[in-house]
C-alpha positions as CSV (number, residue, x, y, z in Angstrom):
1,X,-82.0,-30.1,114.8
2,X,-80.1,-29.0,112.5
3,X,-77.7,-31.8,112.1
4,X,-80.7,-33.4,110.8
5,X,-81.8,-31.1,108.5
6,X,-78.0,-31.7,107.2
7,X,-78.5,-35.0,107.2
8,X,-81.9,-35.5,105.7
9,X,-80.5,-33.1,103.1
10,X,-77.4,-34.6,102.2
11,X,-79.6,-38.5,102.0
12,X,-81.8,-36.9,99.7
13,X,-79.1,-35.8,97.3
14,X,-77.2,-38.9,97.3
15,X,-80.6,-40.9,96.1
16,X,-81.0,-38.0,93.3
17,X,-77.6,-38.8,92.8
18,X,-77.6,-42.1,92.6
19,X,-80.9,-42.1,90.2
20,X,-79.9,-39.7,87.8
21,X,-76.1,-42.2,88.0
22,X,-78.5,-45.3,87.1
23,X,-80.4,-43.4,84.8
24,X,-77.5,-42.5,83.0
25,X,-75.8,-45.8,83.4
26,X,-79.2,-47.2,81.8
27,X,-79.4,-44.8,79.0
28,X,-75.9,-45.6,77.9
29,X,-75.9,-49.3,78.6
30,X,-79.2,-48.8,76.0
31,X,-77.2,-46.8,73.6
32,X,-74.5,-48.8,73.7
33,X,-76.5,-52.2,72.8
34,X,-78.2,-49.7,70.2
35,X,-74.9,-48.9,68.6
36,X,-73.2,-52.5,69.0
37,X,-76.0,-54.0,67.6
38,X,-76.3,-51.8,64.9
39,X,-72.6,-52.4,63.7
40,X,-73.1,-56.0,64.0
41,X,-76.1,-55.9,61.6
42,X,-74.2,-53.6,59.9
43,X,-71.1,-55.8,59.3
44,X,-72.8,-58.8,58.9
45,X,-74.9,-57.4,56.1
46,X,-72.0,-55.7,54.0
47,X,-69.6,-58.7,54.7
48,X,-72.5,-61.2,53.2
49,X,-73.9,-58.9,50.4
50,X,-72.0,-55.7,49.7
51,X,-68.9,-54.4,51.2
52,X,-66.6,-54.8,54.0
53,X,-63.2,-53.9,55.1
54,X,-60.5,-56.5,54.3
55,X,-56.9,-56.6,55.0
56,X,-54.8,-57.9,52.2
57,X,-52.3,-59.6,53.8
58,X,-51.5,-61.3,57.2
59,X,-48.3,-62.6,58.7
60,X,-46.7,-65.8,57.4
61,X,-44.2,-68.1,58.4
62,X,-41.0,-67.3,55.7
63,X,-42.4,-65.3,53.3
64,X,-43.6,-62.2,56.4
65,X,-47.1,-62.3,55.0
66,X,-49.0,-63.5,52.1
67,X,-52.4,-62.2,50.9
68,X,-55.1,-63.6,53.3
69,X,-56.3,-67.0,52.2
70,X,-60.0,-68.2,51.5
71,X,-62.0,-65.2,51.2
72,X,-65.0,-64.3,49.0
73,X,-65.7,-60.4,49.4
74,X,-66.7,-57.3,47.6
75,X,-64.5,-54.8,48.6
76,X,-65.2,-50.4,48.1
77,X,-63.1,-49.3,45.0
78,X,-63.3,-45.6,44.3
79,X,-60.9,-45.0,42.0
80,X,-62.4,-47.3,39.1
81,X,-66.0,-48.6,38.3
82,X,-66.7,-51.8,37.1
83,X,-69.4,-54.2,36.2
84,X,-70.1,-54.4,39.8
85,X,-69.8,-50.2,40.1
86,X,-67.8,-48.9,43.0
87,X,-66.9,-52.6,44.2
88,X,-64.2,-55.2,43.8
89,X,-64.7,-59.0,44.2
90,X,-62.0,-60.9,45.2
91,X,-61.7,-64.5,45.9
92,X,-58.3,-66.0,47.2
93,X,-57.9,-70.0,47.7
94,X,-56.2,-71.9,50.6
95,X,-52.8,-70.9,49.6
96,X,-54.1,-66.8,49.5
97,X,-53.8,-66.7,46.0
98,X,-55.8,-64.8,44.2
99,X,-57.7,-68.0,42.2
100,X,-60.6,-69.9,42.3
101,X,-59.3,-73.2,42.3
102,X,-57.3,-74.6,45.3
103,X,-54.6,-76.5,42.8
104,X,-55.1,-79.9,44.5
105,X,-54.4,-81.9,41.9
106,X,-52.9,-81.6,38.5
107,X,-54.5,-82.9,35.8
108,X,-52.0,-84.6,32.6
109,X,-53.1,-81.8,29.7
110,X,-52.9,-79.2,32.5
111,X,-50.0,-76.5,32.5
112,X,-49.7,-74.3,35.5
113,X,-48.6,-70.8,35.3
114,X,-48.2,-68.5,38.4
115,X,-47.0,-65.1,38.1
116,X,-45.5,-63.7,40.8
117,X,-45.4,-59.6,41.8
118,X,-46.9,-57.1,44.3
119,X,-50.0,-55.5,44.0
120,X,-49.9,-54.9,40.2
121,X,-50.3,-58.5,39.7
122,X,-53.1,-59.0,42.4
123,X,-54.8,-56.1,41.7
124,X,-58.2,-56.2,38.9
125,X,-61.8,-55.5,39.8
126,X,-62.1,-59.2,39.5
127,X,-60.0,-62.3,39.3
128,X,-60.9,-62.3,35.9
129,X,-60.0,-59.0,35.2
130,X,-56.5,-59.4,36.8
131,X,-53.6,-60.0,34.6
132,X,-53.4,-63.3,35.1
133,X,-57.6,-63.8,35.1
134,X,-57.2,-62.3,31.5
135,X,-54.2,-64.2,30.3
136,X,-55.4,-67.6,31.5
137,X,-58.8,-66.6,29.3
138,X,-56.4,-66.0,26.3
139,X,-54.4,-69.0,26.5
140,X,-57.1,-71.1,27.1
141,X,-59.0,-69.6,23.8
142,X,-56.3,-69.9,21.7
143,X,-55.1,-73.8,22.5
144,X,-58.8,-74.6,22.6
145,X,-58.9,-77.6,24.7
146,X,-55.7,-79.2,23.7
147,X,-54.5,-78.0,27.6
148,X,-56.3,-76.8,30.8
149,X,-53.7,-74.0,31.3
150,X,-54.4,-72.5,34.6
151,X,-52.5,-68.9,35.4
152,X,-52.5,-68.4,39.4
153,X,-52.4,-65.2,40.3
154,X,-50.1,-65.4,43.3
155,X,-49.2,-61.6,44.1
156,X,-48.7,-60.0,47.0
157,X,-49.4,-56.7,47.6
158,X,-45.9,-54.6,48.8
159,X,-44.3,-57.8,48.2
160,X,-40.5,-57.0,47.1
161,X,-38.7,-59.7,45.1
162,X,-37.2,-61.7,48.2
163,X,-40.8,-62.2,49.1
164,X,-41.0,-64.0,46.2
165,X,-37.6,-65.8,46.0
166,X,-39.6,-67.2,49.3
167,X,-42.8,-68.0,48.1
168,X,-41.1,-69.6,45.2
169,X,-39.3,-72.1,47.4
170,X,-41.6,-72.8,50.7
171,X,-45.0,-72.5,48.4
172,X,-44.6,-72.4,44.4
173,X,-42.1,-75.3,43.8
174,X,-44.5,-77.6,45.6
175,X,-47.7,-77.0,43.2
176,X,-45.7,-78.3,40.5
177,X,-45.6,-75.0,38.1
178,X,-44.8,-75.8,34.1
179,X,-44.2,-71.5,33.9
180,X,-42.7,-69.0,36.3
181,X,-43.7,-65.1,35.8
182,X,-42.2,-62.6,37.7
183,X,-43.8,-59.2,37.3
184,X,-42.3,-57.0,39.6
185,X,-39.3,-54.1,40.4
186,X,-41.4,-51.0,41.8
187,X,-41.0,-52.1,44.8
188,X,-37.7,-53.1,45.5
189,X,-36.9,-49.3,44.0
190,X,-39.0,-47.9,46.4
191,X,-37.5,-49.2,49.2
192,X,-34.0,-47.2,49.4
193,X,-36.5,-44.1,48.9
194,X,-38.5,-45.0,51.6
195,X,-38.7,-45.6,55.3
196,X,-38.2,-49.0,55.3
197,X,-34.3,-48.9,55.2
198,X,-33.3,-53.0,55.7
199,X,-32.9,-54.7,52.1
200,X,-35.2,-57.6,51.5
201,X,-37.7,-56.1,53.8
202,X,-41.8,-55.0,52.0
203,X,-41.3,-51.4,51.6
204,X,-44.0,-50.4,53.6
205,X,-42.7,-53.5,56.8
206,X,-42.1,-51.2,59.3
207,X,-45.5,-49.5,59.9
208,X,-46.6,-53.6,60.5
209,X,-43.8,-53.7,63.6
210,X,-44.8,-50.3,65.4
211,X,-48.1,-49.2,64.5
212,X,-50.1,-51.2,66.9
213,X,-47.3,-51.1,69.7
214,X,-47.0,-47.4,69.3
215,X,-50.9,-46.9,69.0
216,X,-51.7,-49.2,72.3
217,X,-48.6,-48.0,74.3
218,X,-49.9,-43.9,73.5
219,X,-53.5,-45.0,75.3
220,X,-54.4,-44.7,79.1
221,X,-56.6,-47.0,80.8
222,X,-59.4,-44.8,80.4
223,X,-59.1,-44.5,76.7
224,X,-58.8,-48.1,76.6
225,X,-61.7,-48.6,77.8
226,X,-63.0,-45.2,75.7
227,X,-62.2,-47.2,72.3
228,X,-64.2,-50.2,73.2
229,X,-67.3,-48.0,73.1
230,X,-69.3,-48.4,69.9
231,X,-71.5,-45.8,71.4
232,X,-68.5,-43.4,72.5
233,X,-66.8,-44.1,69.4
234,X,-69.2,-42.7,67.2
235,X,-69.8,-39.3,69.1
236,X,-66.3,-39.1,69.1
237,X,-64.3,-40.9,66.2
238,X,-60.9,-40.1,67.4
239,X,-61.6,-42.5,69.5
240,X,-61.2,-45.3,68.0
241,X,-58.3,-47.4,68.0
242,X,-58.1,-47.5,63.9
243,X,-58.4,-43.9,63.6
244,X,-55.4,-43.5,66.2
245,X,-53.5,-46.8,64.3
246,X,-53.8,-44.1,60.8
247,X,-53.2,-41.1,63.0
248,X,-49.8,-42.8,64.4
249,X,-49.4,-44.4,60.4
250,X,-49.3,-40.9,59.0
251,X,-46.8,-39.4,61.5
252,X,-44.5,-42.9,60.7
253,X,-45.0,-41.6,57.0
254,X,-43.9,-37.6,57.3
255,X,-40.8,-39.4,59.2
256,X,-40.3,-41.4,56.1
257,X,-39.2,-38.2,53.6
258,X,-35.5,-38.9,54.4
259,X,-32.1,-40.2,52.7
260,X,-31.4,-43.9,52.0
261,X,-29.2,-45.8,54.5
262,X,-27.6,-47.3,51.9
263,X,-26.4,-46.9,48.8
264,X,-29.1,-46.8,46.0
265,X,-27.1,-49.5,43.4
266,X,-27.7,-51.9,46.6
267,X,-31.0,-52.2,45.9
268,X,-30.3,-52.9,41.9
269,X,-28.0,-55.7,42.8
270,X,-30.2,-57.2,45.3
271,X,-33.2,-57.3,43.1
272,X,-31.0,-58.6,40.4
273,X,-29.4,-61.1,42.5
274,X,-32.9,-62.4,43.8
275,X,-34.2,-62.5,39.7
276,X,-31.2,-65.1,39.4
277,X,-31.4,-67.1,41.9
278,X,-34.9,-67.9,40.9
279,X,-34.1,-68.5,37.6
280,X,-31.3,-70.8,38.7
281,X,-33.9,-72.6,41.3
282,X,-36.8,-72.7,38.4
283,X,-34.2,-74.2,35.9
284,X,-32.8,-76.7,38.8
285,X,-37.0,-78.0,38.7
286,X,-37.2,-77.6,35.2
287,X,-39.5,-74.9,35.1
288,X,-39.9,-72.5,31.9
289,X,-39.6,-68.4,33.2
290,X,-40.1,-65.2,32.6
291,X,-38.5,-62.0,34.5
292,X,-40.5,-58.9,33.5
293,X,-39.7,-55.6,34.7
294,X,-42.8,-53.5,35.4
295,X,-42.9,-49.9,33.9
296,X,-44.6,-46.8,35.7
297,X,-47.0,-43.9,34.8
298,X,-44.9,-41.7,32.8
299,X,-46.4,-38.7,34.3
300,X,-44.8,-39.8,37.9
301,X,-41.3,-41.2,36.6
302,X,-39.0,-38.7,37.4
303,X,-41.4,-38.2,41.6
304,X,-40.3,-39.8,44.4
305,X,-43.1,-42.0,46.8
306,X,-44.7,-38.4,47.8
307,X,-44.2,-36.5,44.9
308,X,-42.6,-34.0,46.6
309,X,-39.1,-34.2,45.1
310,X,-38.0,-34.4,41.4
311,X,-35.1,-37.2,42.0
312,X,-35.6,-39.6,39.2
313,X,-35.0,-42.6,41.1
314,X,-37.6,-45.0,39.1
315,X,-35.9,-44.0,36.0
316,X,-32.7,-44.6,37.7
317,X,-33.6,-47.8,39.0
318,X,-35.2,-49.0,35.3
319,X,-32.2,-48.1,33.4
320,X,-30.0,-49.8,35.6
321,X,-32.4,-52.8,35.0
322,X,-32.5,-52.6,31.7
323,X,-28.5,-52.7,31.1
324,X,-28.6,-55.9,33.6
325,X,-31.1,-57.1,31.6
326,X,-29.1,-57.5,28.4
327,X,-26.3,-58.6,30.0
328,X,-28.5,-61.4,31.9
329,X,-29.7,-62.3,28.6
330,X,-26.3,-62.8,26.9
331,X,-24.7,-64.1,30.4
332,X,-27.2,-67.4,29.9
333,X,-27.9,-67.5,26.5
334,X,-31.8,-66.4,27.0
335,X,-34.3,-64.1,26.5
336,X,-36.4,-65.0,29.5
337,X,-35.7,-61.4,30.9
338,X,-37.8,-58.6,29.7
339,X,-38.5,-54.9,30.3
340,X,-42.0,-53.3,30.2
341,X,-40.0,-50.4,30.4
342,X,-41.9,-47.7,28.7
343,X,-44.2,-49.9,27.2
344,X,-47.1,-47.9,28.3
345,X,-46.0,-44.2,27.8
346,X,-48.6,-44.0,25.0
347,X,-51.1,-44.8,26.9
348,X,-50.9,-42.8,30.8
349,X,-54.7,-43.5,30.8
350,X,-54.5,-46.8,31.6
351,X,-53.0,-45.9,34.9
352,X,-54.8,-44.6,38.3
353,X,-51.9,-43.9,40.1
354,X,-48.2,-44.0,40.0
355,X,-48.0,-47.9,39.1
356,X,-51.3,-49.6,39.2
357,X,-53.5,-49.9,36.4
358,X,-57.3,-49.9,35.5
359,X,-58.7,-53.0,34.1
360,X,-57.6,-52.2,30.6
361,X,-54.0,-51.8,31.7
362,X,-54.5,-55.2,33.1
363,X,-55.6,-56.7,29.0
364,X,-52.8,-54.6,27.7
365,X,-50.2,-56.7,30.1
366,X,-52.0,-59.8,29.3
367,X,-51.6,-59.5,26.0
368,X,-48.2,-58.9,25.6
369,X,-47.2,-61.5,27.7
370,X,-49.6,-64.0,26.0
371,X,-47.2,-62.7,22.8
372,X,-43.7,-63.5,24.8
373,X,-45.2,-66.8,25.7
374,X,-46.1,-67.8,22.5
375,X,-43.5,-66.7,20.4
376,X,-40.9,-67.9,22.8
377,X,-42.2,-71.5,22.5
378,X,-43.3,-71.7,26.1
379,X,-46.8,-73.9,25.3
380,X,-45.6,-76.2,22.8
C-alpha cells in the first residue's frame, strides 16, 4: 500500500515535472522567436534605411586586408555631425575603394588620381567630404571640363606603408593611375610603440590573429550554445560572443603598454625605404607622385597610443622624416616629397582625436594639395 502511494506520488511529480519543463521549453522557444525575430527586423531595417554595424576591412590576398568592397551604408558617427546628423555614408566599389565609380574603363581626357593612406585618407562623413571627394571636386572646378579627373580614394584604415607598397603593385598599377598620393606615416610610428612588434605588419594586426581564437577557445560547450541565444543574450549581454571578442580585445590592449622589440630608427628606415621603392615602381610606369607626410593634433604630439606616457615618439618619428625628406629631395632631384608636418598646429580644432580630422580638416588637406598639384605642373 504504501509502495503505491510512493509510486502514485512520485508519477504525479514527474508529469508536473515534465509540464512545467514544456511549459518552460515553450515559453523560451516563444521568446526566443520573439527576440530573433526582433533583431532580424531590426537589422534589416537599419542596414536598408539608417544604421548598421560594418567592419572596415576584411582579409585579402597580399595586401592582409583591404576596406570591404561594394557597400552602400550609413554607419553611427558620434564624434561629428553632419548633413546626415549622427551618420556617415559610405560607398566603396568592387576594388573596396572608397568611390563611386568601379574604374572600368578610362576615358582619353580622364586623369586618374588615387591617394593612398590609412584611415585619414578614408575617413569623411561622406565620399565627398573625404580628402579625396573634396580634391576631385576642386580639380574638376578649376579645369572645367578640359579633363574628367577622378581622385579614388583608396585608404585603408590601419594600413601601414607596406600595405600600400602592395596595393600599389597587385591593385593600383593595373587601373592605369596618371598621379600617385601617399598620405600616410602615423602608422608605421605607431607600430614600434605598440603591440604589434613585426615591421611591415598594420599596427593593430595582432588582435585579427588571436581575438577570435582566444575568445572561442575561453568558451564551454554550454556557453556556446549560451551565445547563440538572442533571447539569453539580451538578459545577459556578457554573453555574447562580441562582447567577450572586446572583453578579450581590451585585455590584448593593457598587454600592449610595453617597450619596442626593436629599435625605433627601424621603423624610420622601413617606412622610408617603402616611400622609395614606390617612387622608383611609379616612375618605372611613368606615373607623376606625391609622398606626403601626415602631421598630428598638436595637443597629443609629445603622448604615446594611450596617453599615458610623455615619450615624444611622433615628434621623434616626424623629425626624422623630415631630415629624410630633404635629403630624398636632393638625392633625386625632386620635390615630390612633402611634410604636413605642423601644418595644422594653428588650427587643433579641426582634429577629433589624435590624428583624424572633422570634415573641415579634410578641405584644409584638399586644398593644399590641390596647391602642390598645381604648382608643381602635375595637370598640365
Amino acid at each position: 500500500m504504501f509502495i503505491n502511494k510512493a509510486t502514485s506520488y512520485i508519477k504525479r511529480l514527474l508529469i508536473v515535472a515534465s509540464v512545467n519543463f514544456f511549459i518552460l521549453f515553450v515559453l523560451f522557444f516563444i521568446l526566443e522567436l520573439i527576440f530573433t525575430s526582433y533583431d532580424y527586423y531590426k537589422n534589416k531595417k537599419t542596414s536598408n534605411s539608417k544604421t548598421m554595424e560594418f567592419d572596415y576591412r576584411e582579409p585579402y590576398p597580399y595586401i592582409m586586408f583591404h576596406s570591404t568592397p561594394n557597400v552602400d551604408i550609413y554607419i553611427n558617427s558620434e564624434q561629428q555631425k553632419g548633413k546626415l546628423g549622427n551618420l556617415t555614408h559610405i560607398v566603396t566599389n568592387r576594388y573596396g575603394f572608397r568611390y563611386n565609380n568601379n574604374l572600368d574603363e578610362k576615358k582619353h581626357n580622364e586623369i586618374r588620381i588615387f591617394i593612398l593612406g590609412g584611415s585619414v585618407v578614408f575617413n569623411g562623413l561622406t565620399n565627398e567630404t573625404t580628402i579625396s571627394g573634396y580634391l576631385e571636386k576642386m580639380l574638376n572646378e578649376r579645369y572645367n571640363g578640359k579633363y574628367q579627373i577622378r581622385v579614388v580614394n583608396a585608404g585603408i584604415v590601419s594600413a601601414v606603408s607596406s600595405q600600400e607598397l602592395a596595393l600599389l603593385t597587385n591593385t593600383v598599377i593595373d587601373l592605369k593611375p596618371d598621379i600617385m598620393i601617399f598620405f600616410d606615416g602615423f602608422n608605421d610610428a605607431n607600430t614600434s610603440f605598440n603591440f604589434e612588434k613585426r615591421l611591415g605588419f598594420p599596427f593593430n594586426f595582432k588582435l585579427y590573429e588571436g581575438a577570435t581564437n582566444r575568445a572561442i577557445d575561453d568558451l564551454t560547450t554550454m556557453d556556446k550554445l549560451l551565445s547563440a541565444s538572442h533571447f539569453l543574450t539580451k538578459i545577459s549581454p556578457s554573453l555574447d560572443m562580441k562582447n567577450r571578442l572586446n572583453v578579450i580585445m581590451q585585455k590584448m590592449n593593457e598587454k600592449s603598454n610595453q617597450n619596442s622589440s626593436y629599435e625605433f630608427t627601424d621603423s624610420i628606415l622601413y617606412f622610408i625605404n617603402n616611400w622609395e621603392k614606390m617612387y622608383k615602381i611609379s616612375k618605372a610606369y611613368n606615373l607623376k607622385t606625391l609622398f606626403i607626410l601626415q602631421p598630428v593634433n598638436p595637443k597629443y604630439r609629445n603622448y604615446n597610443y594611450n596617453h599615458q606616457e610623455v615619450i615624444g615618439y611622433i615628434d621623434s618619428f616626424n623629425m626624422n622624416v623630415n631630415n629624410i625628406i630633404l635629403e630624398l629631395k636632393r638625392k633625386y632631384n625632386s620635390n615630390d616629397f612633402v611634410s604636413f608636418d605642423g601644418i595644422l598646429d594653428h588650427h587643433p580644432e579641426y582634429f577629433r582625436d589624435t590624428v583624424h580630422t572633422y570634415d573641415e580638416g579634410n578641405l584644409f588637406y584638399a586644398q593644399k594639395i590641390e596647391e602642390l598639384l598645381v604648382n608643381g605642373g602635375y595637370i598640365k
